[in-house]
mmCIF file of the C-alpha atoms, coordinates in Angstrom:
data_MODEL
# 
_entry.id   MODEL 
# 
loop_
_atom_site.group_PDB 
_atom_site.id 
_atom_site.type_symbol 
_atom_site.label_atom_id 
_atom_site.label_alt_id 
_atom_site.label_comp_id 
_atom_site.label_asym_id 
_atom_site.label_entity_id 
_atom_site.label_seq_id 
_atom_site.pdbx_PDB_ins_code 
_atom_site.Cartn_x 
_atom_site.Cartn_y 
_atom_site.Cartn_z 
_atom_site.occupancy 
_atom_site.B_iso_or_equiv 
_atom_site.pdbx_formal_charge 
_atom_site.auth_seq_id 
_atom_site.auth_comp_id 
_atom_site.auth_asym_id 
_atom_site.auth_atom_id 
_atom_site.pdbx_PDB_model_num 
ATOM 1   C CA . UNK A 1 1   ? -30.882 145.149 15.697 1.00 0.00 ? 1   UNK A CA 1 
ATOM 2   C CA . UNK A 1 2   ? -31.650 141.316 14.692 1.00 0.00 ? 2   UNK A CA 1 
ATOM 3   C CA . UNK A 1 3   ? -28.505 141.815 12.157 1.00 0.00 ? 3   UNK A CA 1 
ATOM 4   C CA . UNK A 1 4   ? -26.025 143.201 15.349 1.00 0.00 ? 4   UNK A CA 1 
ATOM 5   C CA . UNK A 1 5   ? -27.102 140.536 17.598 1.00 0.00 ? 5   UNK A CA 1 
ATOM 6   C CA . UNK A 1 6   ? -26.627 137.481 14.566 1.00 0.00 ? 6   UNK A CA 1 
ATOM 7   C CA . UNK A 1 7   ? -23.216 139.309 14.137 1.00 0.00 ? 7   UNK A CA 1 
ATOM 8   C CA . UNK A 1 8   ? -22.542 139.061 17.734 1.00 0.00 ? 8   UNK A CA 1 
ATOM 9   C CA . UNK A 1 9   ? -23.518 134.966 18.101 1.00 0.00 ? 9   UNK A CA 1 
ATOM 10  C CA . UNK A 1 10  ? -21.219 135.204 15.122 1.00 0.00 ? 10  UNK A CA 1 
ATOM 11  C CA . UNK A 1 11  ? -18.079 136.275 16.440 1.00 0.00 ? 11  UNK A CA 1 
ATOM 12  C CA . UNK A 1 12  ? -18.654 134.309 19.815 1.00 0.00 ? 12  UNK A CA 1 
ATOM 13  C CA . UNK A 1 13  ? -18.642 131.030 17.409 1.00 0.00 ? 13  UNK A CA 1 
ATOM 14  C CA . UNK A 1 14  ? -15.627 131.866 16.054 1.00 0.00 ? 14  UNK A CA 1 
ATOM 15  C CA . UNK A 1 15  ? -13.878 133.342 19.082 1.00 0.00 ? 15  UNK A CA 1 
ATOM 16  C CA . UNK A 1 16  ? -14.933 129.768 20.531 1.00 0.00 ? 16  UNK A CA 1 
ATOM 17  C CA . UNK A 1 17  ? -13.282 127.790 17.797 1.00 0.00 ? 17  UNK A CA 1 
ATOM 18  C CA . UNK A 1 18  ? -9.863  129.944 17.691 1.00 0.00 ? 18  UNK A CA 1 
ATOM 19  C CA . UNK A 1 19  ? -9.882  129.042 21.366 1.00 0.00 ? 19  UNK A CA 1 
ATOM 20  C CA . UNK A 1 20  ? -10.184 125.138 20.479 1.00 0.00 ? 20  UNK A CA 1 
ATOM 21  C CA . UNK A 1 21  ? -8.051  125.608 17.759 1.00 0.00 ? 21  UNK A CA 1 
ATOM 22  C CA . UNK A 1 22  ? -5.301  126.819 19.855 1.00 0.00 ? 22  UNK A CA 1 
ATOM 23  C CA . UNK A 1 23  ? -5.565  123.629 22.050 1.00 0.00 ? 23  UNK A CA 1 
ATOM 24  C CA . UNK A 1 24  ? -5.461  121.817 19.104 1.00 0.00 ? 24  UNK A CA 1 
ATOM 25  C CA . UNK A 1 25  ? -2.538  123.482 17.154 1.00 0.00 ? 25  UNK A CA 1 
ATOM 26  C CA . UNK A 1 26  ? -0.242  122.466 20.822 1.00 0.00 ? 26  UNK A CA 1 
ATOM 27  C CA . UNK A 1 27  ? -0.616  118.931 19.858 1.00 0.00 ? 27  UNK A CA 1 
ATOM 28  C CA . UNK A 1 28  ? -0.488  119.097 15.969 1.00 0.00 ? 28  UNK A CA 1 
ATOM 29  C CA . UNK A 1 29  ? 3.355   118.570 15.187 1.00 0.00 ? 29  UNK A CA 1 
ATOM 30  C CA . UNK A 1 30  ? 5.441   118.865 12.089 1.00 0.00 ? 30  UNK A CA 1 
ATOM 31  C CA . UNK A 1 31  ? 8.986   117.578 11.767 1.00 0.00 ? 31  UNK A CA 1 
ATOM 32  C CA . UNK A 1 32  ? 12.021  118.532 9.759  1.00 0.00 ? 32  UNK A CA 1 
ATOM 33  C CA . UNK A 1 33  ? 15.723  117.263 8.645  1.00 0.00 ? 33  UNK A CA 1 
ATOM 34  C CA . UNK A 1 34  ? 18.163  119.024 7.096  1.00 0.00 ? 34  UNK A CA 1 
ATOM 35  C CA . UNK A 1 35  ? 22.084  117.927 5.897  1.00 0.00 ? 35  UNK A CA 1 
ATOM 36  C CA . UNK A 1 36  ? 20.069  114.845 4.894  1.00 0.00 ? 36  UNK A CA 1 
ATOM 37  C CA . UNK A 1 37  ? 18.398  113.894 8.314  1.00 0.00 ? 37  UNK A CA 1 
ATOM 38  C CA . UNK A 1 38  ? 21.480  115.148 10.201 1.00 0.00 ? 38  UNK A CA 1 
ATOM 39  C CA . UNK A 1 39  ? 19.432  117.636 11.788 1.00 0.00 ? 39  UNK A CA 1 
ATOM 40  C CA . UNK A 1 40  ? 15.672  117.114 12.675 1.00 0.00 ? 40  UNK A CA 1 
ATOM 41  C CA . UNK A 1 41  ? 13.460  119.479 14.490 1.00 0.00 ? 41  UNK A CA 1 
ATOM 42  C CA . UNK A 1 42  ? 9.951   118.790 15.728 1.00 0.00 ? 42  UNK A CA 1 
ATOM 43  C CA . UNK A 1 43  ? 7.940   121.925 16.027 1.00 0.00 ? 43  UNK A CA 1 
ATOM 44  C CA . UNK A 1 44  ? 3.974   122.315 17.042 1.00 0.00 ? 44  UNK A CA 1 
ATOM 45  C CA . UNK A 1 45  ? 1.588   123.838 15.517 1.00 0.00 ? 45  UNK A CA 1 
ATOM 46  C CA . UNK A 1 46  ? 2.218   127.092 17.638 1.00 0.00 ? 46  UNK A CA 1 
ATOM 47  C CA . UNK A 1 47  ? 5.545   127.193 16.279 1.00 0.00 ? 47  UNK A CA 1 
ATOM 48  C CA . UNK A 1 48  ? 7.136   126.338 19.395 1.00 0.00 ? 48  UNK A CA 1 
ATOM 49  C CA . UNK A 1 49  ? 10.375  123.873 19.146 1.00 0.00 ? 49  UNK A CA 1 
ATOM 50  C CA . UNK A 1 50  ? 9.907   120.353 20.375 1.00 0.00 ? 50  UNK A CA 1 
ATOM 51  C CA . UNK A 1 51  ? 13.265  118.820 19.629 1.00 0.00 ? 51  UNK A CA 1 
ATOM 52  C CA . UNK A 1 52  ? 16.167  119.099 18.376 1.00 0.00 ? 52  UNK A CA 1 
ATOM 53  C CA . UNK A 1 53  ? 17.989  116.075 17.168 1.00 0.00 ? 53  UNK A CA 1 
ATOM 54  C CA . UNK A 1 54  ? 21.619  115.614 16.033 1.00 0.00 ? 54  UNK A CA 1 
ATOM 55  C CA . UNK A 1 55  ? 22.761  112.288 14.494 1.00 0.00 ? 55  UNK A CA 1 
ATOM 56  C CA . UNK A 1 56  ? 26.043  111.174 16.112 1.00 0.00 ? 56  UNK A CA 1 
ATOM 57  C CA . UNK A 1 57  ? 28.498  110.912 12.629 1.00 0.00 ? 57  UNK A CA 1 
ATOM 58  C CA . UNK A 1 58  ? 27.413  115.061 12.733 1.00 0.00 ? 58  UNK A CA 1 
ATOM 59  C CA . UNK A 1 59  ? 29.724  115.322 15.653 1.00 0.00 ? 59  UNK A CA 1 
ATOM 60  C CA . UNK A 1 60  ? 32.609  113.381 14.137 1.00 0.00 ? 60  UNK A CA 1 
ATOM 61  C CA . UNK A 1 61  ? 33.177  114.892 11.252 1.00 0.00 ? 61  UNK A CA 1 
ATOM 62  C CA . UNK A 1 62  ? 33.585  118.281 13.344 1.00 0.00 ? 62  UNK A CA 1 
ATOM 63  C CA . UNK A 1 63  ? 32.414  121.178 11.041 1.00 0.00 ? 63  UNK A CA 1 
ATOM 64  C CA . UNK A 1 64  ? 30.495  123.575 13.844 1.00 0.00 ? 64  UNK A CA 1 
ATOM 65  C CA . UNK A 1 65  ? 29.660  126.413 11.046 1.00 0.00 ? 65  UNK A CA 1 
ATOM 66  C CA . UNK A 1 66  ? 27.944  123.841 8.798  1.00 0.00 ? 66  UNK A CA 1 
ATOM 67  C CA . UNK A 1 67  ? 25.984  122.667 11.652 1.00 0.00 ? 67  UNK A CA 1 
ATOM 68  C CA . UNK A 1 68  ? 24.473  125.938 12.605 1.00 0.00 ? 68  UNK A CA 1 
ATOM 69  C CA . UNK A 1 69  ? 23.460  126.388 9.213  1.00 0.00 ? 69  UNK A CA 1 
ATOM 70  C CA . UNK A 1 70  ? 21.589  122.871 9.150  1.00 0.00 ? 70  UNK A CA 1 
ATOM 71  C CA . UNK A 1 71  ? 20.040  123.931 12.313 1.00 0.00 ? 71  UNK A CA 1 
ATOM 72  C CA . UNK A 1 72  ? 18.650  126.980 11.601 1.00 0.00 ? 72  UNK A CA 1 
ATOM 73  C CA . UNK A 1 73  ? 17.913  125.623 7.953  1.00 0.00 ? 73  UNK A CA 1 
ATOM 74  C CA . UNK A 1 74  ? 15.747  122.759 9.995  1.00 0.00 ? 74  UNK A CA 1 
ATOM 75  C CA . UNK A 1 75  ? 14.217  125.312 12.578 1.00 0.00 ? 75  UNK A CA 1 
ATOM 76  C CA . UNK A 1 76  ? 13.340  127.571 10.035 1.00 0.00 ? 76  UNK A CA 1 
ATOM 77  C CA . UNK A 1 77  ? 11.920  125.143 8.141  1.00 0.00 ? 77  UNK A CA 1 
ATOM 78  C CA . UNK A 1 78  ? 9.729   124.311 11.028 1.00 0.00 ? 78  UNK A CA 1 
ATOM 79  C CA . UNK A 1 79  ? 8.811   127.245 11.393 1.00 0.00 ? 79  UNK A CA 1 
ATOM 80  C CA . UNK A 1 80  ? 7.121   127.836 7.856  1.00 0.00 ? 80  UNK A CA 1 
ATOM 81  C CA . UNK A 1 81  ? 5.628   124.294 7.712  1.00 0.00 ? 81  UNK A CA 1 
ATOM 82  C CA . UNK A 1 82  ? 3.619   125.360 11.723 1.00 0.00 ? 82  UNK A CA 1 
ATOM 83  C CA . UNK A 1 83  ? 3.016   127.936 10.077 1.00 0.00 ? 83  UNK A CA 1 
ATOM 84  C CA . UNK A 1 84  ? 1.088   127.343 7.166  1.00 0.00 ? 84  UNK A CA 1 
ATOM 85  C CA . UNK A 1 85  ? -0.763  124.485 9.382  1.00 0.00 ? 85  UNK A CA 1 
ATOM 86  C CA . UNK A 1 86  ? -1.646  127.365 11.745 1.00 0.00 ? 86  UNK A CA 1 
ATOM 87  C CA . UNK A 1 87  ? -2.860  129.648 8.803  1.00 0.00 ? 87  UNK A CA 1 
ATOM 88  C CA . UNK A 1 88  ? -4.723  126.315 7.362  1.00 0.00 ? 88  UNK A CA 1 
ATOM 89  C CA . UNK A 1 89  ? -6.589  125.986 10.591 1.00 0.00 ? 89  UNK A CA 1 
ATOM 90  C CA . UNK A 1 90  ? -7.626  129.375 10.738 1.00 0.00 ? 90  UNK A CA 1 
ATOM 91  C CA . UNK A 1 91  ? -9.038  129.580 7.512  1.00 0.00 ? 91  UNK A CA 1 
ATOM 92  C CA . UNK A 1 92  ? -11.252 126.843 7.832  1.00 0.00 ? 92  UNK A CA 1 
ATOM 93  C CA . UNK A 1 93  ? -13.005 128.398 10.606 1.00 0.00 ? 93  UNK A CA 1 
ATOM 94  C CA . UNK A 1 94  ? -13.085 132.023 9.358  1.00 0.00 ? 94  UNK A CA 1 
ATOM 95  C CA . UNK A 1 95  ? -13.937 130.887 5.794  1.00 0.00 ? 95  UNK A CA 1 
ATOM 96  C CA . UNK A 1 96  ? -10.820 132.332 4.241  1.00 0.00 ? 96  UNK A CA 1 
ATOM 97  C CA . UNK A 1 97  ? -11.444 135.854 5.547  1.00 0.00 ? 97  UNK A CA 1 
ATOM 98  C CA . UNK A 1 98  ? -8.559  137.837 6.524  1.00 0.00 ? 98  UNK A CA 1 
ATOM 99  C CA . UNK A 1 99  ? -8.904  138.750 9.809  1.00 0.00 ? 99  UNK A CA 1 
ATOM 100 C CA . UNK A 1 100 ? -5.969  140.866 11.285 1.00 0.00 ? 100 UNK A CA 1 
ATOM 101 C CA . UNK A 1 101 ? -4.343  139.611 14.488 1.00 0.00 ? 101 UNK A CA 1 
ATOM 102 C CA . UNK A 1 102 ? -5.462  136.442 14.337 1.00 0.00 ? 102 UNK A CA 1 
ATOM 103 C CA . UNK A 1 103 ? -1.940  134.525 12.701 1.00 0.00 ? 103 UNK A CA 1 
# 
């Protein structure tokens, strides 16, 4: 019974850090450029976009396809870089286990 109860204290501990961790992952930011810092996204660590940032010459030179594709090459990137911060995060507090649902 001493081993279910340790167990218990356990998982409230780490429920209580994934809590603070989420706080903390809404300020942790990572930013990206594509077409040579044309394009830069800023992106927290819950993967949700920031910004979105065009340099002006972009616009002049008039090519829409190739700016989607540095968009979505920047927001993609983003993406995978919040990402791995997230999963980095994670681990630290669950000791590397892998614990389904949690990222």
């Amino acid at each position: 019974m001493a081993d279910f109860k340790k167990m218990m204290k356990q998982a409230q501990q780490v429920q209580a850090r994934m809590s603070r961790l989420d706080e903390e992952l809404v300020k942790e930011e990572v930013e990206v450029s594509s077409g040579g810092g044309a394009v830069t996204v800023r992106m927290n660590g819950r993967q949700e976009l920031l910004a979105l940032a065009i340099r002006d010459d972009v616009f002049e030179e008039g090519d829409r396809k190739m700016l989607e594709e540095m968009i979505v090459a920047a927001v993609n990137e983003a993406h995978r870089k919040a990402g791995d911060l997230a999963r980095e995060r994670v681990a630290a507090i669950t000791g590397g286990m892998n614990l389904p649902g949690l990222l």
